[in-house]
N, C-alpha and C positions, 0 to 999 in steps of 0.2 A: 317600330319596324323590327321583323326577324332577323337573328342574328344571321349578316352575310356570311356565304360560304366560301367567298372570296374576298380580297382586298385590292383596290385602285389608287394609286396614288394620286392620279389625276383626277379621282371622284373626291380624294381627302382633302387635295387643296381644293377645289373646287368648294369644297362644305366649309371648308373653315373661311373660306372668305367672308361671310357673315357674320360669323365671331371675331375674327379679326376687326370688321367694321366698327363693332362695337367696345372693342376694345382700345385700339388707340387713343393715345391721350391727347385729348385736344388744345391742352396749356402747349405743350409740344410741337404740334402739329401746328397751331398760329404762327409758334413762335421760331419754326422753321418757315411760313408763308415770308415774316417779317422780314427773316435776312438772307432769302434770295436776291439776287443780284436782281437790275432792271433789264430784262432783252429785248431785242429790236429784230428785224427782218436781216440785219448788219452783222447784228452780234447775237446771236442767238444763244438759249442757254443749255450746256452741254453736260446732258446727266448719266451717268452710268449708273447700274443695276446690278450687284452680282446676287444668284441666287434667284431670281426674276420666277422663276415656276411659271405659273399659268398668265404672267401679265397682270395682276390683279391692281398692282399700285399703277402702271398706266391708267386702268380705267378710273384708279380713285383722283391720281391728278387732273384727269384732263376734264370728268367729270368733276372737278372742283371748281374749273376755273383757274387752277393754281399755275397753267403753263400759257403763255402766249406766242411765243416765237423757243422751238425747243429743237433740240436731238439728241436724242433717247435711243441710248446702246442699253440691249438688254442682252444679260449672259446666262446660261445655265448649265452644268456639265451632262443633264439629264436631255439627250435629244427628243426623246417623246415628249418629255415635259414643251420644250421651244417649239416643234413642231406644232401642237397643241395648240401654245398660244399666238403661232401663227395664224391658225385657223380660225381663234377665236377673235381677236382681237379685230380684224376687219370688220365679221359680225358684229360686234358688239357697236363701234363705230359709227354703221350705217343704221344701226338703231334707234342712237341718238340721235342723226338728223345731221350728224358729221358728212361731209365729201370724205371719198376714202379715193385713194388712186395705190395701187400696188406695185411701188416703181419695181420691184423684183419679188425674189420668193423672200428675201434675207428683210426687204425695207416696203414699211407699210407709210406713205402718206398722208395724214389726216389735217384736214384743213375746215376752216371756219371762219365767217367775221372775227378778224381781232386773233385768229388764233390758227399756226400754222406749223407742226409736230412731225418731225420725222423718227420712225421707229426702226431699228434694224436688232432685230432678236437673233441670237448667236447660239450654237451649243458648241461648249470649248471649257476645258478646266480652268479656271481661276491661278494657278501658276500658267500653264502657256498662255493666257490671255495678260497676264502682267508681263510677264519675258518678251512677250511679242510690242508692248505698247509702253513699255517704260520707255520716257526719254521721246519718245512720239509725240504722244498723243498726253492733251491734262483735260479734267472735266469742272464743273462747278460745284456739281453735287452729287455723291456717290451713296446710293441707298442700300443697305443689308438686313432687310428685313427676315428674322425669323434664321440670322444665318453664323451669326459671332457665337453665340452657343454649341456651334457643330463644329467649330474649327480650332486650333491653337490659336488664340488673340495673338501670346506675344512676336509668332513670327507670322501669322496672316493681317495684320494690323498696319504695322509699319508697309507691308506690300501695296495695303488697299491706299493710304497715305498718300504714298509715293506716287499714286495716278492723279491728283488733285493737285489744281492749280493753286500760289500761295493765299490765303485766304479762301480756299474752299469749302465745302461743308458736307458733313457726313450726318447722314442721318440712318440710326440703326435703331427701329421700331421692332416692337415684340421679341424681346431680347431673354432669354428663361431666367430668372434667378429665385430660382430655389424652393419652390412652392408646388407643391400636388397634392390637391386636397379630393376626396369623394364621398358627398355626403349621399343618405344618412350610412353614420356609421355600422362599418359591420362588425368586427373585432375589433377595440381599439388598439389593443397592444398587437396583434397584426397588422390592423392600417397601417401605424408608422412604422413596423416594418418593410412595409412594400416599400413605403415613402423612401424611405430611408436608402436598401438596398437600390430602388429605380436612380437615387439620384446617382449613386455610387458607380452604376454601371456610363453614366455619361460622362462621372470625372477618371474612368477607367478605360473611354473607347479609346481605339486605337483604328486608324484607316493605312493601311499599306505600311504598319507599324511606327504610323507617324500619331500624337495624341491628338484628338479630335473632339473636346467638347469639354466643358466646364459647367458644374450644377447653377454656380452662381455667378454666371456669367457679368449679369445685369449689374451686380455693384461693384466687381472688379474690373468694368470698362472703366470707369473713373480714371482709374490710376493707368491702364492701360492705354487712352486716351494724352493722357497727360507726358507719358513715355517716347509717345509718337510723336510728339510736337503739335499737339490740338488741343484746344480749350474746349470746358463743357460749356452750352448755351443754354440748355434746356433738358430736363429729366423729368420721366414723373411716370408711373404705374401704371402698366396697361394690361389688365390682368385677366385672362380668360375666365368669363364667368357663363356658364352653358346651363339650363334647365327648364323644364318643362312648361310651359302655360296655360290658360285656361284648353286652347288648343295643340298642345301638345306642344314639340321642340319647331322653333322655327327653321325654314327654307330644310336642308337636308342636314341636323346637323342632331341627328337620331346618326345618322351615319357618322361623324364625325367624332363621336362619344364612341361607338363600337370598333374603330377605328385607334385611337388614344388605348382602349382595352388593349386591344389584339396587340398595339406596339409595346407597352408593358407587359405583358405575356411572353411577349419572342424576348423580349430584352431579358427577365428575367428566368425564365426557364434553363432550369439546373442551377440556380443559385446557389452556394454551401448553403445559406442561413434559413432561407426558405423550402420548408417540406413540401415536396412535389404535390403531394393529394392535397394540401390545404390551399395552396396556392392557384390549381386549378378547381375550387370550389370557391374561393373570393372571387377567381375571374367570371367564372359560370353566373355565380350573383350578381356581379356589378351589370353583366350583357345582359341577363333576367331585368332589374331594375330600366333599363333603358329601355326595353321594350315595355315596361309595366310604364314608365314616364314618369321616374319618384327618382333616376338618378343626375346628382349637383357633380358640376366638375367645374372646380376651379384650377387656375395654372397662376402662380405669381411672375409676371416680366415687370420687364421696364424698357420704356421708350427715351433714347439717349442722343441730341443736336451737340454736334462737336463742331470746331471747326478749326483748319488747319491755319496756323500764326502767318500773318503776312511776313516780309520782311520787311525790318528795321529802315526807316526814309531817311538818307542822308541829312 
């Protein structure tokens, strides 16, 4: 595809769900099926979501089969984003052959033999959504997908924690650490330049002057994990791997690769280290390659099952 003239956020996750798909680690993924709790119509199991975007892990649970009796609080601070997956998410639903009932605009219904799901999608910052339900509200299983690398772990961690009931579980899938690879090479000793400065610009962000991301997110949850009061369950590599086929890049993710460009661009644009004219000549090539269907993009994560220590039984 031509290089877009524009960019959508909601067209970006939307494309990356198919990479995402294939990315996940499946050692992981069982081995969070394994140590879900059992739920009933009685005791249902209560999951939160922060970072939720377009709803994509509702559709990969419920199309798993992985939820039978649930409610499912999803959050976002991005309201187009929730609105969005407002809209989609009933769609998607009655596609499968789900009952969908819309008890409000906040909470979607979905029901089926054996399987009975309430969704209530939010758009609300992740501090007022903790201030507002600590001491409230606790969940089973809280999911951050795609979201521990954009924030300060060591004081968004302990918060997300603290919403989790004793022996909870957190599951944080496609986590970044430290990996941006683009083949075929073009400059080598500029590739790992770019690499190099892109990562730095994410152990440099800053949001309302507060620090906001970490390059190697993925192997300092460990110990971040561990600080919080949570055991690791399960790890293991779920690493974006994106490139062309016989028929070209699958679903949309020719967009998705031009997209990845365009955020390393803005991110790096005026960098000390990198000269403006070479650097918008690397980008020109890589968008060139994508449209020719000869460009590799790998991203190193890791997919990480924690879970929070019961207390000690008399």
């Amino acid at each position: 595809m031509p290089i877009p003239r524009t960019y959508s956020f909601t067209r970006y996750l939307s494309a990356k769900k198919s990479v995402d798909d294939r990315a996940l680690n499946r050692y992981v993924w069982q081995s969070l099926v394994a140590a879900l709790p059992r739920s009933t119509p009685e005791q249902p199991l209560h999951i939160l979501e922060v970072g939720a975007g377009l709803g994509a892990m509702v559709e990969r649970l419920v199309a798993g089969n992985m939820l039978t009796h649930a409610t499912y609080t999803a959050i976002d601070m991005e309201p187009t984003l929730i609105a969005e997956a407002r809209r989609r998410l009933p769609q998607w639903a009655a596609a499968q052959g789900l009952q969908v009932h819309q008890d409000s605009q906040e909470q979607l219904h979905v029901q089926w033999p054996g399987q009975d799901i309430r969704v209530a999608a939010e758009a609300i910052d992740l501090r007022r959504f903790v201030t507002r339900e600590q001491g409230q509200r606790t969940w089973d299983l809280l999911i951050a997908q795609a979201f521990l690398d954009l924030v300060d772990v060591p004081t968004t961690l302990p918060a997300l924690v603290s919403l989790l009931r004793p022996g909870g579980l957190l599951y944080c899938p496609i986590t970044f650490d430290g990996g941006t690879v683009f083949q075929p090479q073009s400059d080598p000793e500029f590739d790992v330049a770019i690499e190099a400065c892109y990562h730095q610009t994410m152990d440099q962000r800053l949001v309302a002057g507060t620090p906001s991301g970490d390059s190697c997110t993925g192997r300092h949850l460990f110990a971040h994990l561990q600080a919080a009061g949570a055991e690791v369950l399960a790890a293991g590599s779920s690493d974006w791997v994106v490139f062309a086929g016989p028929d070209g890049y699958a679903a949309d993710e020719a967009y998705f690769l031009h997209c990845i460009i365009h955020t390393m661009h803005t991110a790096l644009t005026g960098h000390p280290r990198l000269e403006p004219g070479r650097l918008a000549a690397w980008m020109a090539q890589r968008h060139a390659q994508v449209e020719q269907g000869t460009l590799v993009y790998i991203a190193h994560q890791l997919d990480v099952l924690g879970r929070v220590s019961a207390p000690m039984q008399p």
